[in-house]
C-alpha positions in Angstrom: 247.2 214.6 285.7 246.9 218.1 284.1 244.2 219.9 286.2 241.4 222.0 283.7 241.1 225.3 283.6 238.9 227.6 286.2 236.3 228.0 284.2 235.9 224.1 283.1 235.6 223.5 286.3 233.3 225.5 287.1 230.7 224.0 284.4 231.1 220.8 286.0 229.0 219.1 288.8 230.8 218.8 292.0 230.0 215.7 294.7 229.7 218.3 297.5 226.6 219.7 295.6 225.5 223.6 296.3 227.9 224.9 299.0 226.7 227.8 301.0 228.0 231.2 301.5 229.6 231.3 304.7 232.1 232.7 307.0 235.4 231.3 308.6 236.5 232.7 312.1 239.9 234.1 311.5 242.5 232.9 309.7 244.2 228.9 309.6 244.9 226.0 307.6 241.9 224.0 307.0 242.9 220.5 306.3 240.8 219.2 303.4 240.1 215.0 302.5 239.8 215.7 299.0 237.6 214.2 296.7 238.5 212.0 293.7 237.4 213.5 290.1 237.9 217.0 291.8 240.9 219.4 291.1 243.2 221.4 293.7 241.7 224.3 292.1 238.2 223.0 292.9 238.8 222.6 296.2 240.1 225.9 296.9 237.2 227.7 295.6 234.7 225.6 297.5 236.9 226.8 300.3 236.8 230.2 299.2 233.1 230.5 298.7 232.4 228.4 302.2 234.7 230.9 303.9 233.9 234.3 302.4 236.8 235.7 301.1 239.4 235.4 298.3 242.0 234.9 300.1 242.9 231.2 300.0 245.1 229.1 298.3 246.4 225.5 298.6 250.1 223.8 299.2 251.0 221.3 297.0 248.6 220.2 294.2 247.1 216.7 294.4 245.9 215.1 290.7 241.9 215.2 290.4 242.2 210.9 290.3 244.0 211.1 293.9 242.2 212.0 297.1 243.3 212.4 300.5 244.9 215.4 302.1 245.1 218.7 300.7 246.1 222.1 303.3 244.3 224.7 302.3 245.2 228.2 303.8 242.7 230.8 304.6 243.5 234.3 305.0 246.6 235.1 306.7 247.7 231.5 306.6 248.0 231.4 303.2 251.5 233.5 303.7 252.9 230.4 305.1 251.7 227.7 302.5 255.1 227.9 300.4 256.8 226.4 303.5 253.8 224.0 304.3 253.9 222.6 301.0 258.0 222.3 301.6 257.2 219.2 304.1 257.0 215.6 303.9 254.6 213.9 302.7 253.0 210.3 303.1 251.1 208.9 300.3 249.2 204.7 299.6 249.0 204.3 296.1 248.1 201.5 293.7 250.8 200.2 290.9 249.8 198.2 288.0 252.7 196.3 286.4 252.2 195.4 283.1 250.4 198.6 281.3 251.8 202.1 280.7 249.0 205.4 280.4 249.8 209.0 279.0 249.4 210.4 282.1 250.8 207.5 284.2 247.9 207.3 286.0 244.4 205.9 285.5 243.2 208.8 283.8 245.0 208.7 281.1 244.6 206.6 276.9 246.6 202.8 277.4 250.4 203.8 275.5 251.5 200.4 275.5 250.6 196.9 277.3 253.5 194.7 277.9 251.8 192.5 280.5 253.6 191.5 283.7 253.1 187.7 283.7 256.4 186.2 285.3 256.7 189.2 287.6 257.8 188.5 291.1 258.2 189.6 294.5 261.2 189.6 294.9 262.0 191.5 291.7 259.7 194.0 293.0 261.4 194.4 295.9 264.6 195.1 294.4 263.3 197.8 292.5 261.4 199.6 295.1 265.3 199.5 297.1 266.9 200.8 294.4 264.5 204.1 293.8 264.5 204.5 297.5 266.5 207.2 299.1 267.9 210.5 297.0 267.3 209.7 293.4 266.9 211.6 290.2 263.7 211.9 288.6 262.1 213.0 285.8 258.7 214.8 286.6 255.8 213.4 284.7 255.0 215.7 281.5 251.7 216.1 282.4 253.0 217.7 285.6 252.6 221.8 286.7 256.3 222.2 286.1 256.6 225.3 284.4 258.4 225.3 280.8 259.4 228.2 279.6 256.8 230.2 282.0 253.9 228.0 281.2 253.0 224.9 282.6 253.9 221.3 281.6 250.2 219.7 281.4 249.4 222.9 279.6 251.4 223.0 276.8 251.3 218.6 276.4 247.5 219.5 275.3 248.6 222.1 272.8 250.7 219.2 271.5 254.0 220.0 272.2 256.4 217.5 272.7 257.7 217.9 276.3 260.9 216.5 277.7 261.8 217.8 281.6 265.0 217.6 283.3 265.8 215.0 286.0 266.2 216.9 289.2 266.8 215.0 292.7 264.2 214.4 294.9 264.3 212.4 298.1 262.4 209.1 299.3 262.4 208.8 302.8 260.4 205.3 302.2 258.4 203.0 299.4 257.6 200.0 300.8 255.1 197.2 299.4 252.3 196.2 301.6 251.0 193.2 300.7 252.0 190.4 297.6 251.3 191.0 293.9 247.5 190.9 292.8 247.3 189.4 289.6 244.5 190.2 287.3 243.8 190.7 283.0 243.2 194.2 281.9 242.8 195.1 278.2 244.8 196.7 275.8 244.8 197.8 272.2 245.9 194.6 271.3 243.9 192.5 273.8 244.0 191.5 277.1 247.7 190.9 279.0 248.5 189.9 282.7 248.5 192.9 285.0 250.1 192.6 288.6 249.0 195.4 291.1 250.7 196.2 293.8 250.0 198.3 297.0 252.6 200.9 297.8 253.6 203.5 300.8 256.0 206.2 300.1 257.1 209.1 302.1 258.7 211.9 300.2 260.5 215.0 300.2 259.1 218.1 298.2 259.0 217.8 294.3 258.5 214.2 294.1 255.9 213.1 292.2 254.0 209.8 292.7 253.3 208.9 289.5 256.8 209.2 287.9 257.9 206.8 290.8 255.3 204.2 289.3 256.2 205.1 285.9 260.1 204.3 287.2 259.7 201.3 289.3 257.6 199.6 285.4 260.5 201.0 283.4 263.4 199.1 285.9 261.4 195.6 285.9 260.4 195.9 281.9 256.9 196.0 282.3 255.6 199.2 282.3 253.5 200.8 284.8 251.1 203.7 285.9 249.3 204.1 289.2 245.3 203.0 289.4 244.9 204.6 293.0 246.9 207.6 295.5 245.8 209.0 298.4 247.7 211.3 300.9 247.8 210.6 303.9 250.1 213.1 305.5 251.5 216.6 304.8 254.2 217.1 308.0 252.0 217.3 311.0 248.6 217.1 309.5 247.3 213.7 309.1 243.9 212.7 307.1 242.7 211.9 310.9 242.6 215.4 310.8 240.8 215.9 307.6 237.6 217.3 307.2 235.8 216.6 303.9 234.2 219.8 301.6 230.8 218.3 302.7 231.5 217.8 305.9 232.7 221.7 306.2 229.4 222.6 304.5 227.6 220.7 307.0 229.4 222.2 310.5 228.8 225.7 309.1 224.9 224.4 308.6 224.9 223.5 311.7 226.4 226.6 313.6 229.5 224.4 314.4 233.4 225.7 314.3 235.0 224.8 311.3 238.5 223.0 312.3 240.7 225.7 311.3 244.3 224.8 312.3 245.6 228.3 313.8 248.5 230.2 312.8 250.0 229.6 315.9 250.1 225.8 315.4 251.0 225.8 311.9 254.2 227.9 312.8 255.3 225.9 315.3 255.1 223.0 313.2 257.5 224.2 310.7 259.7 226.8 312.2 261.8 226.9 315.7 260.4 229.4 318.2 262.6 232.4 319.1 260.7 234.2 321.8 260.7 238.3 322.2 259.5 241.2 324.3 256.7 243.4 323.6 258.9 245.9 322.5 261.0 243.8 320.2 257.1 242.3 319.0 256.7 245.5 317.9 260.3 246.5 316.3 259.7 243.4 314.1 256.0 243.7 313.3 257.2 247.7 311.7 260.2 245.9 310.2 262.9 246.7 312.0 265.9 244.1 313.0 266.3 243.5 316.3 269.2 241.6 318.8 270.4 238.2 317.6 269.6 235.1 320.3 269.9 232.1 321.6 267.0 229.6 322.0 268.5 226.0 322.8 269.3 225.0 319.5 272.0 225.5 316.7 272.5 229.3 315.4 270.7 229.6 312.3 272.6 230.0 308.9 272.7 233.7 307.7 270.6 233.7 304.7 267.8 234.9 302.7 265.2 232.3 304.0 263.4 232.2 307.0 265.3 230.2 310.2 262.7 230.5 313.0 259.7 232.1 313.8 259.6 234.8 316.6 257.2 234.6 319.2 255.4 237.3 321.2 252.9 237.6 324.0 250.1 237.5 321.8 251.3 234.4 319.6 253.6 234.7 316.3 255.2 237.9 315.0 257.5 237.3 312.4 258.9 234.7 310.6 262.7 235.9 310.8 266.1 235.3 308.9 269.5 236.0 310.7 271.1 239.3 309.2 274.8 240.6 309.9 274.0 239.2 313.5 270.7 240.6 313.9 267.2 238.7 313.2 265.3 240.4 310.0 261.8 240.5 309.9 261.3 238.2 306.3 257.8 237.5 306.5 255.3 239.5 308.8 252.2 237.8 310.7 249.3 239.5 312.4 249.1 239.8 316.3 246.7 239.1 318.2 243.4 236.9 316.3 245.6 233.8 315.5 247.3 233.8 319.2 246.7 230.5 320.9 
């Protein structure tokens, strides 16, 4: 769903409560268990506030009805939360057959009710098959795709009629778990039969939860939007990992480290390591190219985008792209503070 603006969310109460000014130790990816009835944007300024700086940003927005994980990059981390938000993630969600929302999710005003009675397993199954794998989808309206420089959600509230593209996104796996739990909900023109069903799905980047819902309704004729999502994975971080805006509250209260992921780990966890002298450390931390490498693995593609991340002493450098056979410094890190 459309998140509100800054300063809507600011007037309203958050379930963390008060949150005190504190200070984070360096830089990192603090993985967050988001709330429900909370936006991304809350989140980060909680985080913001709890850490004591500006600098901090999010990768990959989850609705305000969803909870789970959100990565939320503090200070120098938040230079690598394009290419955190570029991994797989691993959602449970609830799909109710049989009713279709404005916003295909809970959140949203009833469209239409076409009940589900008749539905079964089997026919469910099907469907989930035949939206698994690389398959084109339509992002929900109500989505931050940006139209014409301004966001989707933003200019469906202005009233605008918006239609989006299909563009291919990938499902590594939706699976059901569990049968079909058959209920009556209401609609405009009384109740109809409902059948909800609980999903997992592993995705690529761009996907969107919701639309796969809104998909799976449309292919057995019922309609359908989601009643519950929570993340459970971005790449490597897992909500075992998660820490609650509370519970961050509460360590910093108490005089305890706050579970910072360092920038060490999180490069690592996206990149191949290329390691380099002192000297070359330094050549790429001013910006100059140094000598092309091996390091046990296929060459990298020459290219604009990042292929590995070079590795000093002290801990990360330099993400770096291969360059007429030399490896350009693309993206710079700091030395030193975020060294393992």
């Amino acid at each position: 769903m459309a998140e509100p603006s800054g300063s809507g969310a600011a007037r309203r109460a958050m379930p963390w409560g008060d949150l005190p000014r504190g200070e984070f130790p360096g830089s990192g990816l603090l993985v967050v268990d988001k709330d429900a009835g909370v936006t991304s944007h809350d989140v980060v300024a909680a985080v913001r506030r709890l850490a004591g700086t500006r600098k901090a940003g999010h990768a990959g927005t989850l609705d305000p009805m969803a909870t789970g994980v959100l990565c939320v990059g503090v200070g120098r981390a938040t230079k690598l939360l394009r290419y955190v938000a570029g991994a797989d993630k691993e959602y449970t969600a609830t799909v109710r057959l049989g009713v279709e929302t404005s916003t295909e999710d809970a959140d949203g005003r009833v469209t239409a009710a076409r009940g589900a009675a008749g539905v079964r397993v089997e026919a469910v199954d099907r469907a989930i098959a035949a939206l698994t794998g690389v398959v084109e989808q339509v992002p929900s309206s109500v989505s931050a795709v940006k139209v014409g420089g301004r966001r989707a959600h933003e200019l469906v509230r202005r009233g605008v009629d918006v239609r989006l593209p299909a563009r291919p996104v990938r499902i590594s796996a939706f699976e059901r778990e569990g049968g079909l739990a058959v209920s009556r909900a209401g609609g405009d023109a009384g109740p109809v039969t409902v059948a909800d069903v609980r999903v997992r799905v592993v995705c690529g980047a761009g996907t969107y939860v919701r639309a796969l819902a809104r998909d799976l309704g449309a292919a057995l004729g019922t309609g359908a939007h989601l009643t519950a999502l929570r993340r459970t994975r971005v790449g490597m971080w897992t909500e075992s990992r998660a820490t609650t805006i509370a519970g961050v509250a509460r360590l910093l209260l108490a005089g305890g480290g706050v579970p910072l992921a360092p920038l060490a780990e999180v490069c690592a966890a996206l990149f191949p390591r290329v390691d380099v002298s002192d000297d070359e450390a330094e050549d790429l931390a001013s910006g100059r190219f140094i000598a092309m490498r091996e390091w046990g693995q296929a060459p990298p593609e020459s290219g604009e985008e990042p292929v590995a991340a070079a590795w000093g002493s002290r801990g990360p450098v330099a993400l770096v792209c291969e360059r007429g056979g030399r490896l350009k410094p693309d993206l710079l890190l700091a030395l030193g503070e975020d060294a393992p």
